[in-house]
N, C-alpha and C positions, 0 to 999 in steps of 0.2 A: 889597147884593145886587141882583141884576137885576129892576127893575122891572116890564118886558114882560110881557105875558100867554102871552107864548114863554117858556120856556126858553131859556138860552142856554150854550151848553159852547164854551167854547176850547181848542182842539187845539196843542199845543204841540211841534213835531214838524219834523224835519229836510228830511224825504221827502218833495218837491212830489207827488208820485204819490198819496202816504200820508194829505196834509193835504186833498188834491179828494178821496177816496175816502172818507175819514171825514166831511168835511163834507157832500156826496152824504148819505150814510148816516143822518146826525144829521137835516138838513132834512126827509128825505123822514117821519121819523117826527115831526115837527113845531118841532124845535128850531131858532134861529138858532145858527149857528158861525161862529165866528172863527178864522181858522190862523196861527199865529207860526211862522215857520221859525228860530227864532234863540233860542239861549237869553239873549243881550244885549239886557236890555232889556225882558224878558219879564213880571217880575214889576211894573214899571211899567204894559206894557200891560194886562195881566192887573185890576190895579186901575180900570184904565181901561171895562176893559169890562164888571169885575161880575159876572161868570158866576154861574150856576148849580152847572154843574159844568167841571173841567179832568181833559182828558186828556194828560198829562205822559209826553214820553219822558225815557231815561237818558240816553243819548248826543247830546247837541248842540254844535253848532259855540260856541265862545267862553265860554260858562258851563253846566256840567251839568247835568241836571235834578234830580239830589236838591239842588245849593247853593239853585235855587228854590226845589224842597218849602221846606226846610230855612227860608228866606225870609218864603215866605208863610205858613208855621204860626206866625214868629213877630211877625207882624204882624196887630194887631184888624182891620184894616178885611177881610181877605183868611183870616184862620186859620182860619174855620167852615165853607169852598166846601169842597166832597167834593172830593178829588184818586184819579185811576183813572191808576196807573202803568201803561205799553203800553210794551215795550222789546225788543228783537230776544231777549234769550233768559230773561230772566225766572228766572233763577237761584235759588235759595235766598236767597243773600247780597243778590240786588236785594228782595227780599220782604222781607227782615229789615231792610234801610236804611231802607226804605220803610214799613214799619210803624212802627219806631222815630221816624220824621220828622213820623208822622200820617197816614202815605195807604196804609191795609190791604188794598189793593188792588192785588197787581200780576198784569198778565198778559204774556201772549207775543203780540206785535202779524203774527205771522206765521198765529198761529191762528184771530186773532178779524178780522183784514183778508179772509179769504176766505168768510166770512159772508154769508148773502143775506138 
C-alpha cells in the first residue's frame, strides 16, 4: 500500500473530461491521483501505484471494469485497496456484481461528478 503521507486514489476511467475533474477534485482535498483511461493494462498499473483507494468504472475500452475488480480481489498484493465503483447508470445488477467481486460501493458518476 501507498507509502506517501498523501493518500493516493487511482481513477480508472474512460472520460478524459471525467479523469481531470476527479483528479481536480481528489487533489484539492489533499490526495495525489492517478487516471488510467484504459482498462488494458490497469491492474498492472494499479499495483504499480499502490493506492489507497480506486475509483473504478464499468464500461472501458479493451477490458471491463468488473474483470479488474474481479482481478485485484484476487490477488494479495492489491485485494485489501477499498474499490468505489462510479458507472454511468449504477443499476441494481452493477451493485450486486459489484458487491459480490468485493467493491460494496457503487454509485452513479453523473450524480456525484457535478459536486462542488
Amino acid at each position: 500500500m501507498n507509502t506517501d503521507p498523501k493518500p493516493k486514489v487511482v481513477i480508472v476511467e474512460d472520460d478524459t473530461f471525467l479523469v481531470k475533474f476527479y483528479k481536480a477534485k481528489f487533489e484539492q482535498n489533499g490526495f495525489t491521483a492517478v487516471g488510467i483511461e484504459d482498462g488494458l493494462g490497469a491492474v498492472a498499473k494499479i499495483k504499480a501505484e499502490q493506492p489507497n483507494l480506486i475509483i473504478l468504472d464499468i464500461g472501458l475500452p479493451n477490458v471491463d471494469g468488473f474483470s479488474i475488480l474481479q482481478e485485484l480481489k484476487k490477488d494479495p498484493e492489491t485485494k485489501d485497496i477499498h474499490v468505489i465503483i462510479l458507472t454511468k447508470l449504477a443499476q441494481d445488477s452493477d451493485r450486486e456484481i459489484g458487491s459480490k467481486l468485493g467493491a460494496p460501493n457503487t454509485w452513479s458518476k453523473w450524480k456525484y461528478a457535478s459536486m462542488k
